[in-house]
PDB file of N, CA, C and O in Angstrom, chain B, residues numbered from 101:
ATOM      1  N   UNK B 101       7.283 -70.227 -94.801  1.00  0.00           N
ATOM      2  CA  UNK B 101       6.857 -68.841 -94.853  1.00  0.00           C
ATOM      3  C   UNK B 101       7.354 -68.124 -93.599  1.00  0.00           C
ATOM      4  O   UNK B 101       7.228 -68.757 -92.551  1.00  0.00           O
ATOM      5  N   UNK B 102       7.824 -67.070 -93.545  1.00  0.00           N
ATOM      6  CA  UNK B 102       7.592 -65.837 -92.343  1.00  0.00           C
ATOM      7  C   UNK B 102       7.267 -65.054 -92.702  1.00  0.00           C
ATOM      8  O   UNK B 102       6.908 -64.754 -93.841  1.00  0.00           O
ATOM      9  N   UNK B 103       7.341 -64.264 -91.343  1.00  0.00           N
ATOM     10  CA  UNK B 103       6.397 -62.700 -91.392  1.00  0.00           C
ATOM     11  C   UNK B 103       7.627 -61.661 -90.755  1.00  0.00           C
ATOM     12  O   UNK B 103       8.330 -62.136 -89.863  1.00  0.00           O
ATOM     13  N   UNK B 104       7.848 -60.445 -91.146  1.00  0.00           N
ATOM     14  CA  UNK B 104       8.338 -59.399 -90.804  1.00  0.00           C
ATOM     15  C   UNK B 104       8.026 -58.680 -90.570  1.00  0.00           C
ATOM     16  O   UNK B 104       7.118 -58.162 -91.219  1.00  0.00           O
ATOM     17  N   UNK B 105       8.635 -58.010 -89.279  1.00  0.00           N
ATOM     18  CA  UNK B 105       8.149 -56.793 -88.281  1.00  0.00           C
ATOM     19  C   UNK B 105       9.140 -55.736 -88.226  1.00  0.00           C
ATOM     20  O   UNK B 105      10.310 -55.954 -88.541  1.00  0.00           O
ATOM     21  N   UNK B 106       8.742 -54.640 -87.856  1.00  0.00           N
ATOM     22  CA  UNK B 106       9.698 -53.457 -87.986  1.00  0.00           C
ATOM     23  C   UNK B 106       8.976 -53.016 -86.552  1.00  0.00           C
ATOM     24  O   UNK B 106       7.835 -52.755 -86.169  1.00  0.00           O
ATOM     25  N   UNK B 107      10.706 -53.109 -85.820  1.00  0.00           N
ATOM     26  CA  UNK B 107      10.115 -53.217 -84.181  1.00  0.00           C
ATOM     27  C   UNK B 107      11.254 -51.777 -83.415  1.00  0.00           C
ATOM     28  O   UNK B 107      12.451 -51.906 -83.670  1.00  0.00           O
ATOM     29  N   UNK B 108      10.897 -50.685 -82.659  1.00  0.00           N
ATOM     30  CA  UNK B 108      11.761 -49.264 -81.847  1.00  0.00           C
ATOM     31  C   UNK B 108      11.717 -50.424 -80.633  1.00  0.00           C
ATOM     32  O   UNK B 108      10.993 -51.283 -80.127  1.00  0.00           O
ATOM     33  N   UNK B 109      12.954 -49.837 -80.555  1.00  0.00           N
ATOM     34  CA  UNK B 109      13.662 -50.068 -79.111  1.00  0.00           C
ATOM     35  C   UNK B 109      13.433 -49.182 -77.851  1.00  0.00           C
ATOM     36  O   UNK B 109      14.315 -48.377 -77.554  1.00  0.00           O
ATOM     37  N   UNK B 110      12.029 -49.300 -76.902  1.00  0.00           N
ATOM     38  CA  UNK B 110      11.777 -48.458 -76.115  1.00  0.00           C
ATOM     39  C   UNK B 110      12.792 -48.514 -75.152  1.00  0.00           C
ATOM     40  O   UNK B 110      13.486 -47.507 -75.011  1.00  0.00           O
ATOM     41  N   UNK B 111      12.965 -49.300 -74.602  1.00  0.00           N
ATOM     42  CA  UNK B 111      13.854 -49.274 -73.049  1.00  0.00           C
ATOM     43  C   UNK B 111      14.747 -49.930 -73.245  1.00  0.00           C
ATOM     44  O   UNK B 111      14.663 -50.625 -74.257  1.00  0.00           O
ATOM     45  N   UNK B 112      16.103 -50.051 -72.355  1.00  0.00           N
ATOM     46  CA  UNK B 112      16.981 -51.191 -72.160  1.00  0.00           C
ATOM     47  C   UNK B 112      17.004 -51.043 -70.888  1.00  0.00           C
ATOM     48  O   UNK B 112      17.600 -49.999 -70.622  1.00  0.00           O
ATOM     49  N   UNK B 113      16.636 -51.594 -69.947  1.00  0.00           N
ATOM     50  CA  UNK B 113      16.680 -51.625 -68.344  1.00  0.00           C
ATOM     51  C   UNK B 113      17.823 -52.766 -67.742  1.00  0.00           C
ATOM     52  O   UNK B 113      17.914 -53.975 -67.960  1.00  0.00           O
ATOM     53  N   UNK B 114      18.547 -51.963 -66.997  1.00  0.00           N
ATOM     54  CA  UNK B 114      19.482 -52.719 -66.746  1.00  0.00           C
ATOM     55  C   UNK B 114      19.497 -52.869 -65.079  1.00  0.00           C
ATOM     56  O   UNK B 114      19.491 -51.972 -64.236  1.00  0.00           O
ATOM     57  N   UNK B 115      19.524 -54.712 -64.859  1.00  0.00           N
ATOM     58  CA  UNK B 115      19.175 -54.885 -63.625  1.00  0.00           C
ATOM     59  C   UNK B 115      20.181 -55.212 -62.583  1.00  0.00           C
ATOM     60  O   UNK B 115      21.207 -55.798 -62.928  1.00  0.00           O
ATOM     61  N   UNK B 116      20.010 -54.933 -61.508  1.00  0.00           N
ATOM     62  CA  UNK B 116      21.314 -54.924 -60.442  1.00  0.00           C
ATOM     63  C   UNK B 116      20.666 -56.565 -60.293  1.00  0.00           C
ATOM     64  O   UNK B 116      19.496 -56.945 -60.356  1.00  0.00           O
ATOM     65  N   UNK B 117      21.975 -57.359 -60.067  1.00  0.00           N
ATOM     66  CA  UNK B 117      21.774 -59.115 -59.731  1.00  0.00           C
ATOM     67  C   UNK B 117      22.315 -58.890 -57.944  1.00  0.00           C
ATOM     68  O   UNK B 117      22.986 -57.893 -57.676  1.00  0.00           O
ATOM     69  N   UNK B 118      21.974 -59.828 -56.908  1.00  0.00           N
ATOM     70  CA  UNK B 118      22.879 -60.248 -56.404  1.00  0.00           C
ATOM     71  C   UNK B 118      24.460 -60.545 -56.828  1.00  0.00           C
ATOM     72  O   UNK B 118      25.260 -60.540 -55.893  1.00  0.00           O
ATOM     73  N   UNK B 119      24.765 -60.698 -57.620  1.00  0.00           N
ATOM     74  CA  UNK B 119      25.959 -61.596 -58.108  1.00  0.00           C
ATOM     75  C   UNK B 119      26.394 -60.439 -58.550  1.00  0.00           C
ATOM     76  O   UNK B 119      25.637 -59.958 -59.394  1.00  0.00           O
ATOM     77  N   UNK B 120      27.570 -59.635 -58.243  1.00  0.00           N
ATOM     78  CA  UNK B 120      28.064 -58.346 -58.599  1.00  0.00           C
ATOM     79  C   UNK B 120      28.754 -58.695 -60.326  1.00  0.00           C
ATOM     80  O   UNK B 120      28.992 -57.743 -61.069  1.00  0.00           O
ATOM     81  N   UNK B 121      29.025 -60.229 -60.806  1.00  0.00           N
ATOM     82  CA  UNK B 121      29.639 -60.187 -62.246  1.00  0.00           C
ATOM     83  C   UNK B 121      28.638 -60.391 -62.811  1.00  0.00           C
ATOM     84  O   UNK B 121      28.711 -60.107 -64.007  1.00  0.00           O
ATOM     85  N   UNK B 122      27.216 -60.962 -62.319  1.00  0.00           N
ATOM     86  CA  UNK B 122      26.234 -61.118 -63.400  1.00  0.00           C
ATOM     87  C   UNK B 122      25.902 -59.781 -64.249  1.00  0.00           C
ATOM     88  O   UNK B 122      26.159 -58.703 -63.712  1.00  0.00           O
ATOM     89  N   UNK B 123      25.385 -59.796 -65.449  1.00  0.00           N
ATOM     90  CA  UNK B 123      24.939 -59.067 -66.152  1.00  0.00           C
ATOM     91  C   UNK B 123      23.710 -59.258 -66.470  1.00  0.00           C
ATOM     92  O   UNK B 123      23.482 -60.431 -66.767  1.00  0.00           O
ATOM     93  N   UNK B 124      22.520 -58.320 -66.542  1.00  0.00           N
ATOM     94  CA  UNK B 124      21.084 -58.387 -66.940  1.00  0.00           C
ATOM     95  C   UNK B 124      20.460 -57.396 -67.793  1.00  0.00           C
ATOM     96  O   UNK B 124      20.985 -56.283 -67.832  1.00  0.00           O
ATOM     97  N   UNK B 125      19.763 -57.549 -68.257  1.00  0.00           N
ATOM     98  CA  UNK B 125      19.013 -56.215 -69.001  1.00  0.00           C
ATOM     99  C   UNK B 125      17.840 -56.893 -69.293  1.00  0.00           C
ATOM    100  O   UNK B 125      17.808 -58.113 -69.455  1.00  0.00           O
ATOM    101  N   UNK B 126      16.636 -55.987 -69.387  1.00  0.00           N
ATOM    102  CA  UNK B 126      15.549 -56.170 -70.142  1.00  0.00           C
ATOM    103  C   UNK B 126      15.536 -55.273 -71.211  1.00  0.00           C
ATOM    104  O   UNK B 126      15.936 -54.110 -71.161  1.00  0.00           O
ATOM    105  N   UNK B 127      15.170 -55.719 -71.966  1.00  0.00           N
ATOM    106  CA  UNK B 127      15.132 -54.881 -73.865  1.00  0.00           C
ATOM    107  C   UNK B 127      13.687 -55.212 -73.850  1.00  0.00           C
ATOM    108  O   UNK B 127      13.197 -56.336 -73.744  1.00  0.00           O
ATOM    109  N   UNK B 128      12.934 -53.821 -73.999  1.00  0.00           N
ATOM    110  CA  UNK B 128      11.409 -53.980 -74.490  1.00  0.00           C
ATOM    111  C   UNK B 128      11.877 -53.141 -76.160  1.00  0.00           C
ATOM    112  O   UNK B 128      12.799 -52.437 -76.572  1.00  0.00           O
ATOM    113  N   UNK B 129      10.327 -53.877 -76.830  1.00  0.00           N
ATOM    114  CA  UNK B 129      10.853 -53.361 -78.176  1.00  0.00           C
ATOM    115  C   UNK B 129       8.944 -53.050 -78.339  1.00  0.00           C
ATOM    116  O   UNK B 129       8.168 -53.871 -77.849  1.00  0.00           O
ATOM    117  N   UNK B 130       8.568 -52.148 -78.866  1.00  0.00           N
ATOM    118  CA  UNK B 130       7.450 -51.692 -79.750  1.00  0.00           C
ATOM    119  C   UNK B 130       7.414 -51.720 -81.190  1.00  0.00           C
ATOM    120  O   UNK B 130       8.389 -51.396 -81.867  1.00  0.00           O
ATOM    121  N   UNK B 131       6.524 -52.026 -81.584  1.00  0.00           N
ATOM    122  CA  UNK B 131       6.188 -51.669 -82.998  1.00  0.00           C
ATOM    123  C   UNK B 131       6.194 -50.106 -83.433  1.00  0.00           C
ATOM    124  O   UNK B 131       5.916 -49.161 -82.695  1.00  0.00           O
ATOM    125  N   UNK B 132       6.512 -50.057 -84.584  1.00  0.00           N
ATOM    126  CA  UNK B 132       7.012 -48.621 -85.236  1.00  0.00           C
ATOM    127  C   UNK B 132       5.733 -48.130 -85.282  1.00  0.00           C
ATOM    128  O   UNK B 132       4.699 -48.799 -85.304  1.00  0.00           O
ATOM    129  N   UNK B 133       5.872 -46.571 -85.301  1.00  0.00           N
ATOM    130  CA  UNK B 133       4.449 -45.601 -85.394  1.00  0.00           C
ATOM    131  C   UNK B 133       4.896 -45.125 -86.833  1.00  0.00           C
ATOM    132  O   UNK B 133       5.939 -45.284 -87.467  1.00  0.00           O
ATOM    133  N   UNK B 134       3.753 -44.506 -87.093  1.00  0.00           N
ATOM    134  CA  UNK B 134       3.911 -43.604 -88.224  1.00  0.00           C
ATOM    135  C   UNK B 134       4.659 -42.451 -88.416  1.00  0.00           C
ATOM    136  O   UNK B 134       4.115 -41.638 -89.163  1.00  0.00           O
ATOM    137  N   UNK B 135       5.617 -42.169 -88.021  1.00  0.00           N
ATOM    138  CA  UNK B 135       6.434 -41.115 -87.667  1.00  0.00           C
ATOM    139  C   UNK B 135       7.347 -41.117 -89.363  1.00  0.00           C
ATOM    140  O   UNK B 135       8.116 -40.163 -89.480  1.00  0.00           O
ATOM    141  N   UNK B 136       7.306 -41.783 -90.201  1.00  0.00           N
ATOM    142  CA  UNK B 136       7.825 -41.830 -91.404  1.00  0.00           C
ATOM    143  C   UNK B 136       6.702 -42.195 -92.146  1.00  0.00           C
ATOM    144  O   UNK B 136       5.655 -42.631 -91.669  1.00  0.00           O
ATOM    145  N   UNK B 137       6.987 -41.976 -93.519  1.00  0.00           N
ATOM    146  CA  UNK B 137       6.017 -42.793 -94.597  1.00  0.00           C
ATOM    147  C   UNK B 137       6.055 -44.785 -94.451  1.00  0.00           C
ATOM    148  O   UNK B 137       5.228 -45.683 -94.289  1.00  0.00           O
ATOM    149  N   UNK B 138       7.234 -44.689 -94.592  1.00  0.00           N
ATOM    150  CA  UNK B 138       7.626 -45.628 -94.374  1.00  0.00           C
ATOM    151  C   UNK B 138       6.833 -46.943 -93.125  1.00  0.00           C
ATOM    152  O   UNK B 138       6.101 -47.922 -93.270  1.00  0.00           O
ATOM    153  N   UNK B 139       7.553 -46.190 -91.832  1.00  0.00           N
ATOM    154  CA  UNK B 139       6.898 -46.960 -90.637  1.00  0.00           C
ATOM    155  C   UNK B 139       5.089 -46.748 -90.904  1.00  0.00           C
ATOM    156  O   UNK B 139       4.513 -47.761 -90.506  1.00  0.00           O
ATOM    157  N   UNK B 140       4.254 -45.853 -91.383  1.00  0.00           N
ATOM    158  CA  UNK B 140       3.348 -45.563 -91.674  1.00  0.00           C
ATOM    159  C   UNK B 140       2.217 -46.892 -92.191  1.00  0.00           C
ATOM    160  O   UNK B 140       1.064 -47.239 -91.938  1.00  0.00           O
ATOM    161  N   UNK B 141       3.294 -47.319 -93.010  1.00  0.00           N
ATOM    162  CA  UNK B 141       2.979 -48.567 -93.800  1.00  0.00           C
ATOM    163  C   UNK B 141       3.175 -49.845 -92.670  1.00  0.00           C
ATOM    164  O   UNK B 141       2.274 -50.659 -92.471  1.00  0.00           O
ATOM    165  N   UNK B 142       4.154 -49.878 -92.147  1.00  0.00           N
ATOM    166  CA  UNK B 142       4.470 -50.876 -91.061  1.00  0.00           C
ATOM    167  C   UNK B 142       3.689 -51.074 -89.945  1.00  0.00           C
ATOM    168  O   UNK B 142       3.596 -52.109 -89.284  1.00  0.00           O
ATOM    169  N   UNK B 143       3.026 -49.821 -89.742  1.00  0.00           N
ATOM    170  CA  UNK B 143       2.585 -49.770 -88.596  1.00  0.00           C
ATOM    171  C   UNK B 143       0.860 -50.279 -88.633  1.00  0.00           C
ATOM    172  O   UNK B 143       0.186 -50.719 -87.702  1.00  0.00           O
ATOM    173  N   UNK B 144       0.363 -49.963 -90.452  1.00  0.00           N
ATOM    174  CA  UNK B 144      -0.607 -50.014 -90.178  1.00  0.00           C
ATOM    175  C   UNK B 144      -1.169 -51.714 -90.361  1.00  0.00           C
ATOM    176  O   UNK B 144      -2.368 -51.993 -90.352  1.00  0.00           O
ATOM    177  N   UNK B 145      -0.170 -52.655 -90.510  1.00  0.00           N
ATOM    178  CA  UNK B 145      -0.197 -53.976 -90.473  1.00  0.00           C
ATOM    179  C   UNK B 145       0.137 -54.599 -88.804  1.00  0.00           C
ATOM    180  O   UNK B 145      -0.428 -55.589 -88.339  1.00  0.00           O
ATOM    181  N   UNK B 146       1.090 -53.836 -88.129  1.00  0.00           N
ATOM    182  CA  UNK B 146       1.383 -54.407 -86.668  1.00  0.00           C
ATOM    183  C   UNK B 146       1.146 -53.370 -85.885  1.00  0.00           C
ATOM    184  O   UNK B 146       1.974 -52.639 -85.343  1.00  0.00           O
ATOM    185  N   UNK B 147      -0.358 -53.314 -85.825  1.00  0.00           N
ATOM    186  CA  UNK B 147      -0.320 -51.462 -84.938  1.00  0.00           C
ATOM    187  C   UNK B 147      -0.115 -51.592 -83.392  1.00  0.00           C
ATOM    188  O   UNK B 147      -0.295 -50.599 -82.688  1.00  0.00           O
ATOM    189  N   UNK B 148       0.240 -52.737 -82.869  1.00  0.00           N
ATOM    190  CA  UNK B 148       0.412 -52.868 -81.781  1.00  0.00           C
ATOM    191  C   UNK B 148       0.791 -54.730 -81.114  1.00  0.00           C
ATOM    192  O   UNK B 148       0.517 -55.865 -81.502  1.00  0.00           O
ATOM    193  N   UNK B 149       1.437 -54.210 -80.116  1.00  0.00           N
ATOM    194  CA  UNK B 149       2.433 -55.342 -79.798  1.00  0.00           C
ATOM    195  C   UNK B 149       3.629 -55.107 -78.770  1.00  0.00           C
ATOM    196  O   UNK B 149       3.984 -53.994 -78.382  1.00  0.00           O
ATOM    197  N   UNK B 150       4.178 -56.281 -78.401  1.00  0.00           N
ATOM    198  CA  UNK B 150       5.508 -55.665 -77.370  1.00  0.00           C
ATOM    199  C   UNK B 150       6.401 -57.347 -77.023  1.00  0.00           C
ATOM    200  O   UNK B 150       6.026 -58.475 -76.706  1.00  0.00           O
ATOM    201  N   UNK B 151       7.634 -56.728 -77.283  1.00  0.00           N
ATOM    202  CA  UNK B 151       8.681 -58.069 -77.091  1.00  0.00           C
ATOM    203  C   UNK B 151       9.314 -57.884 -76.088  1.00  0.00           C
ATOM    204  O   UNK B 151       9.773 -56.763 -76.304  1.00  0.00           O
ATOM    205  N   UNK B 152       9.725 -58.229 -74.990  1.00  0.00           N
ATOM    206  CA  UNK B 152      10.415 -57.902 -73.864  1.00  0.00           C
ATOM    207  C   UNK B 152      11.013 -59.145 -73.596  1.00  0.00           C
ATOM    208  O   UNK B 152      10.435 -60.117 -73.109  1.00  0.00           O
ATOM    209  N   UNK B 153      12.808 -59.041 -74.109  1.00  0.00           N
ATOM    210  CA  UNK B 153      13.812 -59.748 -73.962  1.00  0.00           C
ATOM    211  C   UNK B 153      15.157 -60.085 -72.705  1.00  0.00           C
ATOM    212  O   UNK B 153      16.304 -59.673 -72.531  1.00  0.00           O
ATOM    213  N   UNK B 154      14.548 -60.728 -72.252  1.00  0.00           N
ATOM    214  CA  UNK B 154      15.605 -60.773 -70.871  1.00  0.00           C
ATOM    215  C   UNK B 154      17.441 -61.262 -71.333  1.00  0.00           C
ATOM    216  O   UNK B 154      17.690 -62.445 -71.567  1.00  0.00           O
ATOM    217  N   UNK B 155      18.329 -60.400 -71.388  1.00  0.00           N
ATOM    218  CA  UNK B 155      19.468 -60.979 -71.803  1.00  0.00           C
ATOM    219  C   UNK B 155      20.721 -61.172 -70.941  1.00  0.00           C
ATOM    220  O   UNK B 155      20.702 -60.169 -70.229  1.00  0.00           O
ATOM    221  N   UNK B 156      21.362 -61.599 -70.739  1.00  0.00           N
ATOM    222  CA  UNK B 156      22.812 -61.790 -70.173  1.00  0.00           C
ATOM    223  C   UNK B 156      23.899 -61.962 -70.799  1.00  0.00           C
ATOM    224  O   UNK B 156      24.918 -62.539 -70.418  1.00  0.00           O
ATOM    225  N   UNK B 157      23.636 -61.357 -71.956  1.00  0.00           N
ATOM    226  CA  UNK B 157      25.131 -61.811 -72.843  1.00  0.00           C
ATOM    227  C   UNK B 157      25.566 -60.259 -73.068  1.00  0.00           C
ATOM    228  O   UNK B 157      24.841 -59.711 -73.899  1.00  0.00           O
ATOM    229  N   UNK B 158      26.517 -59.474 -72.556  1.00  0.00           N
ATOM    230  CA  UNK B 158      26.583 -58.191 -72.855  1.00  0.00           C
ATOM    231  C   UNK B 158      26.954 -57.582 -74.123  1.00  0.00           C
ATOM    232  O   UNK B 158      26.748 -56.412 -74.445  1.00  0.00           O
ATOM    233  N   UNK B 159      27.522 -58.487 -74.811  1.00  0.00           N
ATOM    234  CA  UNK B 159      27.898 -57.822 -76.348  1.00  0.00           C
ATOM    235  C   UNK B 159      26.203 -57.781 -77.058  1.00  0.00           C
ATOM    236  O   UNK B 159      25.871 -56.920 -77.872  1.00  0.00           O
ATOM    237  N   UNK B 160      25.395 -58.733 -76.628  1.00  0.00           N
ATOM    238  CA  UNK B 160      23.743 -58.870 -76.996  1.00  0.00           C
ATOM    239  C   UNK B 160      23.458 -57.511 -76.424  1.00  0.00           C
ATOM    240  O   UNK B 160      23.006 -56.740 -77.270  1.00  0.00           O
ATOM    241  N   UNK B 161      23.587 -57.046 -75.317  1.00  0.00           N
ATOM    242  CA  UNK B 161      22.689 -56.244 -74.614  1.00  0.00           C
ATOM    243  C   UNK B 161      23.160 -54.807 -75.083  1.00  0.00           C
ATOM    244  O   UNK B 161      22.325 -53.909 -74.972  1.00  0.00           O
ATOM    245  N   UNK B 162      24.532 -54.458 -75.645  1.00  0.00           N
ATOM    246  CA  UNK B 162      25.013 -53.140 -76.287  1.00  0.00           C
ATOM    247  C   UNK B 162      24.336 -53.568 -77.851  1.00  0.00           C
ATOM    248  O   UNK B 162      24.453 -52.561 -78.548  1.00  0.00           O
ATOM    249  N   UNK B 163      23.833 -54.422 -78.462  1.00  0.00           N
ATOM    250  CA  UNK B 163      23.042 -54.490 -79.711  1.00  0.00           C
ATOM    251  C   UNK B 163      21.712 -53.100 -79.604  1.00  0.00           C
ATOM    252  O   UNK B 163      21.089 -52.460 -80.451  1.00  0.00           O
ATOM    253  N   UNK B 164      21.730 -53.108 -78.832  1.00  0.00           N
ATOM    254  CA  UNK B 164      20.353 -52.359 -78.260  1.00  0.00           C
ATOM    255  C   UNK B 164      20.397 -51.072 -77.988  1.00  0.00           C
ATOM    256  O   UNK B 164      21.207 -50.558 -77.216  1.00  0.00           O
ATOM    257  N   UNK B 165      19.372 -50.385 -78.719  1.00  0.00           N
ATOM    258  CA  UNK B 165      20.296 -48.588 -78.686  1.00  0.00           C
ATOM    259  C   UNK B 165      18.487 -47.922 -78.213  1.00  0.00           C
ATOM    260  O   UNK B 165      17.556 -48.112 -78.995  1.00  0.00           O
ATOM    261  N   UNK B 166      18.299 -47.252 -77.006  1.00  0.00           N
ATOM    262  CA  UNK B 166      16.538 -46.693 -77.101  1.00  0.00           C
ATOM    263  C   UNK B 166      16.790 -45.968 -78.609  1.00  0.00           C
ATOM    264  O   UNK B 166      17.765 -45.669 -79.297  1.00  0.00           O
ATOM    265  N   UNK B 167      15.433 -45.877 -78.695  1.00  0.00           N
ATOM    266  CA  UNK B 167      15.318 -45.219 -80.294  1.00  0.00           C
ATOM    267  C   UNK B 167      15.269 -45.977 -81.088  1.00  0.00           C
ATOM    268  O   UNK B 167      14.182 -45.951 -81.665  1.00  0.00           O
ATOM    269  N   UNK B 168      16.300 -47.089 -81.640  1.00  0.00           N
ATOM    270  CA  UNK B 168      16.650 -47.510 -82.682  1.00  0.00           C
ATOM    271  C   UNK B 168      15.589 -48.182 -83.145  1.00  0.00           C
ATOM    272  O   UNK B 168      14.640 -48.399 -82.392  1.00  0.00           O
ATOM    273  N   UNK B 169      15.587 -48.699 -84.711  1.00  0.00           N
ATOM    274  CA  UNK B 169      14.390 -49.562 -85.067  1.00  0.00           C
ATOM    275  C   UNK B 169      15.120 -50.974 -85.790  1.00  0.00           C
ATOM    276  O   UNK B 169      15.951 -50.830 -86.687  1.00  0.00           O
ATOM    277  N   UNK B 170      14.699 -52.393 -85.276  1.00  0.00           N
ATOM    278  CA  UNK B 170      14.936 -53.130 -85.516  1.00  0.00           C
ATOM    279  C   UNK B 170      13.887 -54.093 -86.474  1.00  0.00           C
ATOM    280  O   UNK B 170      12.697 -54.241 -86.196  1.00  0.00           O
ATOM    281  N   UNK B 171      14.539 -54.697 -87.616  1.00  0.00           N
ATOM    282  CA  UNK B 171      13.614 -55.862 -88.676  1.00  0.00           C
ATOM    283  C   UNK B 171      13.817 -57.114 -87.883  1.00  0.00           C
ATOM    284  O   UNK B 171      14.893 -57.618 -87.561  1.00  0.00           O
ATOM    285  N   UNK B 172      12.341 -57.624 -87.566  1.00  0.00           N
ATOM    286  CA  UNK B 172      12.475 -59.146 -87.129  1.00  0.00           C
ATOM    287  C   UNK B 172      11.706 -60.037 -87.954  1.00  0.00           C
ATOM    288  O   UNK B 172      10.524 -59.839 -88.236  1.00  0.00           O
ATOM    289  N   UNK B 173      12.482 -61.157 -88.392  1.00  0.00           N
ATOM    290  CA  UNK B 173      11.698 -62.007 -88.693  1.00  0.00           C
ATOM    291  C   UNK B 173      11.321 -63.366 -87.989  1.00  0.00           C
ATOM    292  O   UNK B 173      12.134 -64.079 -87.403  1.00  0.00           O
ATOM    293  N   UNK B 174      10.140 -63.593 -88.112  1.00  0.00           N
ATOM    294  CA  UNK B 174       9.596 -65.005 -87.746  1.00  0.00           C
ATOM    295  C   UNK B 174       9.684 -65.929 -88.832  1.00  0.00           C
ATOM    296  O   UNK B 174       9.294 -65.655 -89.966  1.00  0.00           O
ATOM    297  N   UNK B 175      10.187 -67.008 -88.504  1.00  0.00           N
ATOM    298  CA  UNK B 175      10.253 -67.836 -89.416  1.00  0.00           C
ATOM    299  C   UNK B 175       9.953 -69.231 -88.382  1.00  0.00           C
ATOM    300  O   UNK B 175      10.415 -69.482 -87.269  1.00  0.00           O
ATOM    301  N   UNK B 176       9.134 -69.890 -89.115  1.00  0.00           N
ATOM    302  CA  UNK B 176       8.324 -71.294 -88.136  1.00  0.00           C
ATOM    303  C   UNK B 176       9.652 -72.408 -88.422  1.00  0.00           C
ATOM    304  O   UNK B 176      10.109 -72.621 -89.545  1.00  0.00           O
ATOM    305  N   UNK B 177      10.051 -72.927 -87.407  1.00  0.00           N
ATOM    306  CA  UNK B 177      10.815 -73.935 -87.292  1.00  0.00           C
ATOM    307  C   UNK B 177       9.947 -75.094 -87.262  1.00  0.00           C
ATOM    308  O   UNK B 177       8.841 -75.195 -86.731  1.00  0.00           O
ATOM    309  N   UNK B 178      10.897 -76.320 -88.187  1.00  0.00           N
ATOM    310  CA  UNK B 178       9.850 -77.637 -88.351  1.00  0.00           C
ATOM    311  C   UNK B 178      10.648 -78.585 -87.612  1.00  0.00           C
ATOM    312  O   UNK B 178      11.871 -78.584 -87.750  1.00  0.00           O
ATOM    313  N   UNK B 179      10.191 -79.222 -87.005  1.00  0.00           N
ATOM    314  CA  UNK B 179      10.511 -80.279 -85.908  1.00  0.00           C
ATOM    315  C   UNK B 179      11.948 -81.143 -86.196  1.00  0.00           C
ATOM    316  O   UNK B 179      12.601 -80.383 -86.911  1.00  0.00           O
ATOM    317  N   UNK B 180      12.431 -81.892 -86.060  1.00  0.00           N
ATOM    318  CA  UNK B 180      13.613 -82.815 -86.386  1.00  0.00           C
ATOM    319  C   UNK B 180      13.246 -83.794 -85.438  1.00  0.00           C
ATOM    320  O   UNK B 180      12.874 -83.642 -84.274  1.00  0.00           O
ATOM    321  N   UNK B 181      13.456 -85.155 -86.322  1.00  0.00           N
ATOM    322  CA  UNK B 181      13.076 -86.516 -85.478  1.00  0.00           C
ATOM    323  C   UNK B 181      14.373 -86.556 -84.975  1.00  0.00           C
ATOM    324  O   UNK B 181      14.709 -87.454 -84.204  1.00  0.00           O
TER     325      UNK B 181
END
């Protein structure tokens, strides 16, 4: 089984490293408001919450637009002997 979320992209904060080639960002993401019919419905199942993704891969970190709204799913991973 999983569960799906409909998650806005509040921030992308992008962090100065020591290391002038490193690359950083934090991506916080919120749950959608009612601002549509749509999110309306979404929202009133995940009315609150927050994912905050630390990344270094820069083609990952231009994935990320403020505003935008992203579908996540959870899906439970089962062990491997």
């Amino acid at each position: 089984m999983s569960v799906k979320a409909k998650f806005q992209c509040h921030e992308v904060r992008h962090v100065h490293q020591y290391d002038p080639d490193a690359v950083y960002a934090e991506v916080k993401l919120l749950p959608v408001h009612a601002n549509s019919q749509e999110n309306a419905s979404w929202s009133k199942y995940t009315p609150h919450g927050e994912i905050t993704l630390g990344i270094t891969n820069p083609v990952a970190i231009e994935a990320f637009e403020n505003g935008a709204e992203y579908l996540i799913d959870f899906t439970k991973v089962e062990p491997t002997s």
